[in-house]
VOBA-1610 file (N, C-alpha, C; in pm, whole numbers, padded with zeros to 5 digits, always signed):
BEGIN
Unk-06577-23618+09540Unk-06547-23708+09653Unk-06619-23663+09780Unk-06576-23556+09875Unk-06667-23448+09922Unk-06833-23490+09906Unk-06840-23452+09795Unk-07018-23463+09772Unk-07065-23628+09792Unk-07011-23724+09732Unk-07048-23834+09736Unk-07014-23906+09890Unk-06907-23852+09973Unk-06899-23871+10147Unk-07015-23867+10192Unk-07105-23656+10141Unk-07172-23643+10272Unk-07311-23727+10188Unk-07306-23729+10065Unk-07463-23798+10009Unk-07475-23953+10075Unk-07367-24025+10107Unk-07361-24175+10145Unk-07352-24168+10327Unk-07292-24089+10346Unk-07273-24108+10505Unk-07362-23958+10614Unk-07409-23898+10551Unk-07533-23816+10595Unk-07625-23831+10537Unk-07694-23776+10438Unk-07802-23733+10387Unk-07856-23880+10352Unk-07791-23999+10304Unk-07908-24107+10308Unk-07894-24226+10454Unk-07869-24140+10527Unk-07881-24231+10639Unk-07935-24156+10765Unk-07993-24019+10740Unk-08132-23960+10777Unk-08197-23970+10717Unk-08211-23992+10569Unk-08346-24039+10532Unk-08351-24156+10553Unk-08307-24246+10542Unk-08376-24395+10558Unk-08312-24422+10713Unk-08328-24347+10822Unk-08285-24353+10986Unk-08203-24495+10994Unk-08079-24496+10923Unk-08029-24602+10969Unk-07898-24588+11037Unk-07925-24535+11129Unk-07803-24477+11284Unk-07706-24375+11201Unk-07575-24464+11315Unk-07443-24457+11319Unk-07390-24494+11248Unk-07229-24465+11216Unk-07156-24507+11172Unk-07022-24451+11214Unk-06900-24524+11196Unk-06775-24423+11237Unk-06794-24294+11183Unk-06782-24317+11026Unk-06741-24212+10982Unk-06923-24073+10974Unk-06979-24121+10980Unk-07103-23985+11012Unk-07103-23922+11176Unk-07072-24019+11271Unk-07001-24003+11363Unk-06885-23900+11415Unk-06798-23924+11349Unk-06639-23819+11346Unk-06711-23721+11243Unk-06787-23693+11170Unk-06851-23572+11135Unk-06936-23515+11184Unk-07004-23550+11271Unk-07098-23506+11372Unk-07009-23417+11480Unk-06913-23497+11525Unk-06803-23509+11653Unk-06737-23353+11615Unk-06711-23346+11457Unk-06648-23192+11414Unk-06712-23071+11378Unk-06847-23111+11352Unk-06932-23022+11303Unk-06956-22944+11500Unk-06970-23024+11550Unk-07031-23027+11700Unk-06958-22944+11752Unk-06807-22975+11782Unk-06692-22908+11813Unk-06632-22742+11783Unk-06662-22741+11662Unk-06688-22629+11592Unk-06804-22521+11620Unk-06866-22555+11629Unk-07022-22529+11666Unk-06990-22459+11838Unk-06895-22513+11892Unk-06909-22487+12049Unk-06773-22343+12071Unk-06670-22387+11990Unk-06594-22265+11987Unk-06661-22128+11922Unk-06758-22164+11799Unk-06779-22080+11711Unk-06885-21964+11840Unk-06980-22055+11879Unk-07039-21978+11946Unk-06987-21923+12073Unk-06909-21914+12137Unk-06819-21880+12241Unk-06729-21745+12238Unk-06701-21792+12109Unk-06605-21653+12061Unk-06659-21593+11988Unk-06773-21557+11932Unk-06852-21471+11856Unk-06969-21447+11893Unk-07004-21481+12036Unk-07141-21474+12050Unk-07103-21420+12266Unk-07087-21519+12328Unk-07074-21525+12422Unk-06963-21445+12469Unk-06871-21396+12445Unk-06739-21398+12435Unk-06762-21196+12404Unk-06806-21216+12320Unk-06832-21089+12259Unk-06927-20997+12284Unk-07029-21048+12360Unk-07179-21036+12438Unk-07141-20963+12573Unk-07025-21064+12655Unk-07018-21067+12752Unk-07087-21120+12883Unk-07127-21220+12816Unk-07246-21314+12841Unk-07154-21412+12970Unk-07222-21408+13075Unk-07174-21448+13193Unk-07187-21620+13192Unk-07125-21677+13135Unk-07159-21830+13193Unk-07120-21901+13348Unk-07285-21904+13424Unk-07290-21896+13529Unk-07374-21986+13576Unk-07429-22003+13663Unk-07551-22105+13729Unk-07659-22028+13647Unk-07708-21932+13659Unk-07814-21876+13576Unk-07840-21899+13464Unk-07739-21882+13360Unk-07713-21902+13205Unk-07748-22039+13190Unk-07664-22100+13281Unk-07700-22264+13269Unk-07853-22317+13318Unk-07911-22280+13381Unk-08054-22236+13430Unk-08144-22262+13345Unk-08086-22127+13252Unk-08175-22085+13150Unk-08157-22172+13041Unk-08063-22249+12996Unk-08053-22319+12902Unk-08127-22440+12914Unk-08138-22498+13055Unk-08157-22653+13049Unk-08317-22673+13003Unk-08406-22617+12961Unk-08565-22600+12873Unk-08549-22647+12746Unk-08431-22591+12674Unk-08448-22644+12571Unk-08366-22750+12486Unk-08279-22817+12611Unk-08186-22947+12614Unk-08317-23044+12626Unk-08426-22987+12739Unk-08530-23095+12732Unk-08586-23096+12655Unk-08651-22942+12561Unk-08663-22960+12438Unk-08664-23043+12320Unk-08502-23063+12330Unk-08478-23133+12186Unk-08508-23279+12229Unk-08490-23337+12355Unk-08542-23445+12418Unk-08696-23493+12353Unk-08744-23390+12415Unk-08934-23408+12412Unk-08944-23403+12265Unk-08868-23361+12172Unk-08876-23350+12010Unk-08916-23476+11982Unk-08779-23517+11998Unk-08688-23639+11954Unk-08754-23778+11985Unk-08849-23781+12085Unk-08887-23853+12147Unk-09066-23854+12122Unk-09082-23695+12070Unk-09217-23733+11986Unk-09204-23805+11823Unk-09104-23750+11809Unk-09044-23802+11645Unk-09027-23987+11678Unk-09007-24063+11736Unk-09013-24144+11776Unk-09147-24240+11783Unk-09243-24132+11873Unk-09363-24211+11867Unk-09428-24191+11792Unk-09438-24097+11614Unk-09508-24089+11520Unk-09587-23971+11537Unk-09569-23896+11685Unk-09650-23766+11675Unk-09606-23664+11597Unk-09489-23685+11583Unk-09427-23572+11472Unk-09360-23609+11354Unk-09369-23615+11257Unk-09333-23754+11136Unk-09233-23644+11043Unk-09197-23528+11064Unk-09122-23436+10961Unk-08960-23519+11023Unk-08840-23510+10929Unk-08743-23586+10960Unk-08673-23465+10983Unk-08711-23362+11016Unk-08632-23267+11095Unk-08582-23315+11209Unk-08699-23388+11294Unk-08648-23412+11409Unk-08583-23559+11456Unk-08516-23585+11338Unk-08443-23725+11362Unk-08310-23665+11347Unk-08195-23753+11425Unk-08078-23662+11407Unk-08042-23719+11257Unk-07920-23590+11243Unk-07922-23517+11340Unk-07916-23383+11292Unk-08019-23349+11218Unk-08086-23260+11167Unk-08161-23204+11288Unk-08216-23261+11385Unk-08299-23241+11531Unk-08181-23132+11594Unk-08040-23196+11605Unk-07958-23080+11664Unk-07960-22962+11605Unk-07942-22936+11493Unk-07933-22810+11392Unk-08035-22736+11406Unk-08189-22814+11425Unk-08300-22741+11417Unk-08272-22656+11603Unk-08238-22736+11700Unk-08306-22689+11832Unk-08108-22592+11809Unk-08016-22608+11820Unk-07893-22505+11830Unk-07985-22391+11756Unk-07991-22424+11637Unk-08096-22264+11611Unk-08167-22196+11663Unk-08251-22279+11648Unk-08377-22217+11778Unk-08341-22134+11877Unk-08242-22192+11938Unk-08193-22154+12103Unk-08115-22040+12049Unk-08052-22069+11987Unk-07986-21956+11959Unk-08032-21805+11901Unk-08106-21799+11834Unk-08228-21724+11820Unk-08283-21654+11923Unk-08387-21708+12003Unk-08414-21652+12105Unk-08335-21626+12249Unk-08226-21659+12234Unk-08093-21629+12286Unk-08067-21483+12279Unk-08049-21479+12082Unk-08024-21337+12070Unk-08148-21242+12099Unk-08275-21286+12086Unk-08371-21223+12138Unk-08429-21197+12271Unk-08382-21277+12359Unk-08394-21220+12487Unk-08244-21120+12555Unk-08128-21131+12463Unk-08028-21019+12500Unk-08071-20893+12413Unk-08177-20863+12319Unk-08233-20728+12247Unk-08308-20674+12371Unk-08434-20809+12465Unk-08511-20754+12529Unk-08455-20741+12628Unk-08354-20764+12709Unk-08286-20715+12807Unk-08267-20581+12821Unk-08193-20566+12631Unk-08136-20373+12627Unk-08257-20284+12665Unk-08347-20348+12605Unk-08481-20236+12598Unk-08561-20220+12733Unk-08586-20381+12808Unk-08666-20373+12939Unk-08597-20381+13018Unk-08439-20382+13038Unk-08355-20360+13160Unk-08362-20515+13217Unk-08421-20611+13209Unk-08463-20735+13273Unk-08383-20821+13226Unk-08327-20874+13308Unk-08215-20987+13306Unk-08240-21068+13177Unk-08151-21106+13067Unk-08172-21141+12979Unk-08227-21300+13020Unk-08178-21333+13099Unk-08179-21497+13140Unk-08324-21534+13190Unk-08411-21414+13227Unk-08559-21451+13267Unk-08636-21460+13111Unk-08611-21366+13011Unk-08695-21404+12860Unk-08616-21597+12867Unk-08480-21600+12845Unk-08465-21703+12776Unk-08519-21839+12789Unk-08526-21870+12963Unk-08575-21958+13042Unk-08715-21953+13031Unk-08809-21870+13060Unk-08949-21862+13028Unk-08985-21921+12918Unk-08886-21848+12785Unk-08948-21877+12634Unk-08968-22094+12643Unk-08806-22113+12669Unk-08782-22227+12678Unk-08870-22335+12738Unk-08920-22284+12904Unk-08992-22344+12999Unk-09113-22349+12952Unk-09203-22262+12851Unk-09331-22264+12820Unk-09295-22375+12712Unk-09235-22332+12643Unk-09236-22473+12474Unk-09242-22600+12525Unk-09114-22633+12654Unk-09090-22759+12636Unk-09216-22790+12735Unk-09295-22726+12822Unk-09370-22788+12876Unk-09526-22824+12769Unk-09525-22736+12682Unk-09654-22749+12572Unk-09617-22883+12520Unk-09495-22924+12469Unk-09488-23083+12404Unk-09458-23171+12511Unk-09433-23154+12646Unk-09388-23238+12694Unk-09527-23309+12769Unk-09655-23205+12771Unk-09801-23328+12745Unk-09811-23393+12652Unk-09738-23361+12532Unk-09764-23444+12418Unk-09733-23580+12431Unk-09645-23628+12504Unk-09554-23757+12542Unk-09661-23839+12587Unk-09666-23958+12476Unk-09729-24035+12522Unk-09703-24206+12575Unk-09701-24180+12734Unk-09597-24238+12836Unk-09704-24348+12901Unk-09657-24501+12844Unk-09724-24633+12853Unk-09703-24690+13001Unk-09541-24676+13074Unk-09508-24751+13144Unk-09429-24574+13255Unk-09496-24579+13356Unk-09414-24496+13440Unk-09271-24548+13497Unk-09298-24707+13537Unk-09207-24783+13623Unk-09036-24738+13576Unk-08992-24718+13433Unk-08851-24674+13397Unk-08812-24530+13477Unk-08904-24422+13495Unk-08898-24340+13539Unk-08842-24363+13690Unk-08934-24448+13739Unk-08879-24444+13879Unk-08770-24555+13877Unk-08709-24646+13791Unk-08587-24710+13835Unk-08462-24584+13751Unk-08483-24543+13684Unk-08366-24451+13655Unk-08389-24297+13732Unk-08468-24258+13770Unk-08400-24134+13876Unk-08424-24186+14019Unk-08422-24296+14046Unk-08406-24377+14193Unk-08229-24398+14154Unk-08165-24459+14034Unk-08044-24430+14063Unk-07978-24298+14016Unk-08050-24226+13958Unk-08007-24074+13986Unk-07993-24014+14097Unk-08104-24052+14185Unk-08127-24018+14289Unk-07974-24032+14386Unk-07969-24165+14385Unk-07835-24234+14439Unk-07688-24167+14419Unk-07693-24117+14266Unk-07579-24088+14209Unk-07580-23946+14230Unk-07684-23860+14261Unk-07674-23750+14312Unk-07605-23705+14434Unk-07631-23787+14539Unk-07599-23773+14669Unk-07499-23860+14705Unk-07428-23940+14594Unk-07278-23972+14646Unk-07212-23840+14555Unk-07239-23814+14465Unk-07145-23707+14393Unk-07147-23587+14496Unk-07236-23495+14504Unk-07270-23403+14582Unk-07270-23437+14715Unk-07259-23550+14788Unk-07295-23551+14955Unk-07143-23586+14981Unk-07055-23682+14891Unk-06933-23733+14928Unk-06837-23715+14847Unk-06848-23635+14767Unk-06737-23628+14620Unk-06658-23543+14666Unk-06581-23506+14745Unk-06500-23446+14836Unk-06397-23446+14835Unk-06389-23635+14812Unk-06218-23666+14824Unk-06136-23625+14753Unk-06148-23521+14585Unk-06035-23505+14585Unk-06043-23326+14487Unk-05936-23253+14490Unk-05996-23122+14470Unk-06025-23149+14326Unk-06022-23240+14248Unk-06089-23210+14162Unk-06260-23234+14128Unk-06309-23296+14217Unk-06424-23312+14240Unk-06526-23230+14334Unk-06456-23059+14398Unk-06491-23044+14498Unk-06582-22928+14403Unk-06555-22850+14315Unk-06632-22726+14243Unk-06809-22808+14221Unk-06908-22722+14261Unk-07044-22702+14178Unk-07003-22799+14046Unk-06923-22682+13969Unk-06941-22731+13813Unk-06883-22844+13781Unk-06751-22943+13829Unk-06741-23043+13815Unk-06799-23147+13850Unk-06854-23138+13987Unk-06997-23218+14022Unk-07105-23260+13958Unk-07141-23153+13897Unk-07292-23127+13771Unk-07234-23200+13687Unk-07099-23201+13635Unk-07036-23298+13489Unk-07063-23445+13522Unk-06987-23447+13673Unk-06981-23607+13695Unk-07135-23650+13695Unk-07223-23563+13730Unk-07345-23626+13783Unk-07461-23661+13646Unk-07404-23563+13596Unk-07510-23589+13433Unk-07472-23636+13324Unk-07304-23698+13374Unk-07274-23776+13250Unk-07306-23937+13365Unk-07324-23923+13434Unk-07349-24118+13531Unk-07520-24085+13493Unk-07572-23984+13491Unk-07721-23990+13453Unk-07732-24055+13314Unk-07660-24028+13255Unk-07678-24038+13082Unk-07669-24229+13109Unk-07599-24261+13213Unk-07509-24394+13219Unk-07646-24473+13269Unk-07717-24431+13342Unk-07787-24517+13391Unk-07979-24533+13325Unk-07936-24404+13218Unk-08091-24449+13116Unk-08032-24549+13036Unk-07910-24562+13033Unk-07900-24640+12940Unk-07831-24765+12984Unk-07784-24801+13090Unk-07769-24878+13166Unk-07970-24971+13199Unk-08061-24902+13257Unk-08199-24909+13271Unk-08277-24974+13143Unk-08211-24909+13035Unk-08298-24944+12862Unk-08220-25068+12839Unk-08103-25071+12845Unk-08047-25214+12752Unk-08087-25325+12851Unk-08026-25325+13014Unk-08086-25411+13062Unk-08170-25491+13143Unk-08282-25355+13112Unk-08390-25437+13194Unk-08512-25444+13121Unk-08501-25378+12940Unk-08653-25322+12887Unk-08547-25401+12728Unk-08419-25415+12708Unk-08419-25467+12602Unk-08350-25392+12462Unk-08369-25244+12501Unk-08359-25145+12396Unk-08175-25158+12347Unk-08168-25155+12199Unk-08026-25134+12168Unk-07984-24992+12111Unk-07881-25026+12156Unk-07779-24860+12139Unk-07713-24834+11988Unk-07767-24738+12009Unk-07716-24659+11857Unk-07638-24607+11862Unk-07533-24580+11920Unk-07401-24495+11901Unk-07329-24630+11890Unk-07168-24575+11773Unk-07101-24681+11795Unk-07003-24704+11903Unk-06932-24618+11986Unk-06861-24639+12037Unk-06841-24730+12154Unk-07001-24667+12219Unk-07066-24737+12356Unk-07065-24843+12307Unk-07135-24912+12194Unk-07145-25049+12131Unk-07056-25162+12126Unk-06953-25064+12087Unk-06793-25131+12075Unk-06744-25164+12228Unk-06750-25090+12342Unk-06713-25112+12419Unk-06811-25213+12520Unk-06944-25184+12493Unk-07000-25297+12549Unk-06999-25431+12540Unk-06934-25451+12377Unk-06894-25603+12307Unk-06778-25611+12377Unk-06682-25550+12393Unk-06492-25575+12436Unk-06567-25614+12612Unk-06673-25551+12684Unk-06633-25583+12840Unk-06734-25661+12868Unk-06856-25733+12755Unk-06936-25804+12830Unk-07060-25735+12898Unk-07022-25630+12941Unk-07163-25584+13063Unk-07191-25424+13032Unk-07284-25398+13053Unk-07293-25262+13013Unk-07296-25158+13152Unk-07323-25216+13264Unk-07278-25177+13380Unk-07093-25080+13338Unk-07029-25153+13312Unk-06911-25095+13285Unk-06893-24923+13232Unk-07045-24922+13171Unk-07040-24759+13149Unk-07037-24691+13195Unk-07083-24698+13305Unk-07095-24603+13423Unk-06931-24621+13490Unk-06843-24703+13509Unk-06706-24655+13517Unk-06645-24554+13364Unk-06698-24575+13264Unk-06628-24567+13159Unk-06649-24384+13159Unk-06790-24355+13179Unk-06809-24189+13181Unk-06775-24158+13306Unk-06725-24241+13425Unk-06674-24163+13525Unk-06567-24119+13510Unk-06477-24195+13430Unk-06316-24210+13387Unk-06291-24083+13298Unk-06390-24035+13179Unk-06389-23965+13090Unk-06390-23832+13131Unk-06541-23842+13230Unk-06550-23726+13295Unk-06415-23673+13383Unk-06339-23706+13492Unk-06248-23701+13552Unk-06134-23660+13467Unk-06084-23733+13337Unk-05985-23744+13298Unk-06006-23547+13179Unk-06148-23542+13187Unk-06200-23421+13054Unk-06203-23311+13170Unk-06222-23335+13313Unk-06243-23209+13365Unk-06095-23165+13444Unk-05981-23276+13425Unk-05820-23211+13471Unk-05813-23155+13362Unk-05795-23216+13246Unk-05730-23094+13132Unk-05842-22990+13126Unk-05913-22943+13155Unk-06003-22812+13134Unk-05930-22747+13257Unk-05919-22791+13398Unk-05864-22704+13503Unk-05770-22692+13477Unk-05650-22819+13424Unk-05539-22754+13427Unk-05464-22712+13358Unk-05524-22713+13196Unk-05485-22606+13091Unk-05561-22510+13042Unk-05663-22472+13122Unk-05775-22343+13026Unk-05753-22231+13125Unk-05668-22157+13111Unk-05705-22040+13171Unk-05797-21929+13185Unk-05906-21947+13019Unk-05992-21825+13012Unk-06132-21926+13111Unk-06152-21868+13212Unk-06251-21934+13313Unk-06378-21955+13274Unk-06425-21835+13148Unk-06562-21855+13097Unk-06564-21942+12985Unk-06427-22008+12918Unk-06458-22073+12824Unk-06425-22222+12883Unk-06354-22221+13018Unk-06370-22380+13133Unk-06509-22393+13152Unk-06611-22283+13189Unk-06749-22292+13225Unk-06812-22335+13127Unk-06814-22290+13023Unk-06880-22342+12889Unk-06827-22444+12881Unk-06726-22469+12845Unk-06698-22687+12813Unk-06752-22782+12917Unk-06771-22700+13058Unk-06802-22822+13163Unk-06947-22778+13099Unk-07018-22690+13081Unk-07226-22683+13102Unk-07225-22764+12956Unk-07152-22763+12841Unk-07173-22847+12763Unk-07177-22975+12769Unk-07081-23019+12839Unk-07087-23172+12896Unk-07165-23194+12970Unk-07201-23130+13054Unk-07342-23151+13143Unk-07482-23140+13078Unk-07486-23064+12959Unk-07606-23026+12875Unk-07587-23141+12766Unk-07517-23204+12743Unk-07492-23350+12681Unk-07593-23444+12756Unk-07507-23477+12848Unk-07510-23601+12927Unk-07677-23564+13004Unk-07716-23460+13009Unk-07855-23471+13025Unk-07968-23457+12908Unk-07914-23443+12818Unk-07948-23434+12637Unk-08023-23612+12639Unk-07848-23626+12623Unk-07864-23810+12603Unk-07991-23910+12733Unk-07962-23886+12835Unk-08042-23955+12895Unk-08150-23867+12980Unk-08214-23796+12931Unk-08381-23778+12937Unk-08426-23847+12785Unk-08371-23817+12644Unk-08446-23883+12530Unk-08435-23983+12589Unk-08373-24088+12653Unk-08315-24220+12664Unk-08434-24239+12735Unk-08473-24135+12861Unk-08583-24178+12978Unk-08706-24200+12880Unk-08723-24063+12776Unk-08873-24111+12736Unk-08950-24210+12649Unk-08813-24199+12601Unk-08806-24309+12480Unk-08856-24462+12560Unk-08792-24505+12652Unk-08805-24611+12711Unk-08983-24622+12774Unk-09048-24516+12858Unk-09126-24467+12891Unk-09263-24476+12824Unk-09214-24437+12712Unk-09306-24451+12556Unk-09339-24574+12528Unk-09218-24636+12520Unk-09212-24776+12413Unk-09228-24909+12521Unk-09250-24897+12663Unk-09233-25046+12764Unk-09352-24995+12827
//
């Protein structure tokens, strides 16, 4: 039963790339979940690995990474189905993780902040493929970080009003999950592109407009960052759930930016 689940609802629907579904979905959703405790408490946790502005720093290279992958896999420059999901996640969590553990070896030995190997390693790769991108139409670029732009400086210039909006790190959540909102807000309606997740899908059929998303991840965000303040007491494992949601929501909409970029 088991075997015939994951052969019908994974393995032949990366090979023949035909999306979503609930149920590959809620297995993604657990594999994912798992994946975020596992490394926390056996890695981070145990390291003593500071999750901080730095850490988070150092990570965001190869969030663009799997972006610039994903998005060459797309335009035929890279044709191995590694990099279709979501086999693409498995490949880049490795990766990172890897030279993760290899820039905390070269820390012990050269005394040098582990977070300068990790960011470097990261910053050189993703910038080697990210000439690879081969980008038809600039114009998406500038209508989606013109409302980044926007959504930056009401979050950060006025997000004030209430203490749960006042921390760095809840800011960065709200701001890169309304980023995620507005590549894809930008792709469906002004270039045409349809959405592959089901949920967004579902909810864009129930309200009519896809504008509505951008309330819908404000709501999520807000409602995901009280229960982290006001039931997580271990502070480094509140820091890690908010940089994950923020390393999401900027996951999702840079592929979203290039993809569009590529293809209009």
């Amino acid at each position: 039963m088991w075997y015939d689940t994951f052969q019908t609802y994974i393995v032949e629907l990366i090979l023949n790339a035909s999306g979503y579904t609930w149920i590959n979905t809620l297995i993604y959703a657990i594999i994912f979940v798992s994946a975020v405790f596992l490394v926390y408490y056996k890695l981070i946790k145990p390291f003593k690995i500071n999750v901080d502005g730095k850490f988070a720093l150092a990570l965001l290279p190869y969030i663009f990474l799997g972006s610039i992958l994903r998005a060459l896999k797309d335009s035929e420059f890279l044709t191995s189905r590694l990099f279709v999901t979501p086999s693409i996640y498995v490949f880049i969590f490795s990766f990172t993780l890897v030279l993760l553990v290899f820039s905390l070896f070269l820390e012990k030995r050269t005394k040098v902040p582990f977070q300068s190997y990790f960011f470097s390693f990261g910053f050189i790769l993703a910038g080697i493929f990210f000439t690879q991108l081969p980008f038809s139409n600039l114009m998406p670029a500038v209508q989606i970080l013109g409302i980044d732009l926007l959504i930056f400086l009401l979050v950060f210039g006025l997000g004030n009003f209430t203490k749960l909006t006042k921390s760095f790190w809840n800011k960065s959540v709200i701001f890169a999950q309304l980023a995620d909102a507005s590549s894809t807000f930008i792709g469906l309606e002004v270039y045409g592109h349809v959405e592959q997740h089901v949920l967004p899908n579902l909810i864009f059929e129930w309200a009519g407009n896809v504008g509505v998303f951008f309330i819908m991840k404000l709501a999520v965000s807000l409602l995901l960052l009280r229960a982290i303040d006001n039931y997580l007491d271990d502070k480094g494992f509140s820091n890690w759930l908010k940089l994950i949601v923020i390393l999401l929501g900027l996951a999702l909409g840079t592929r979203d930016l290039f993809q569009i970029m590529i293809f209009n």
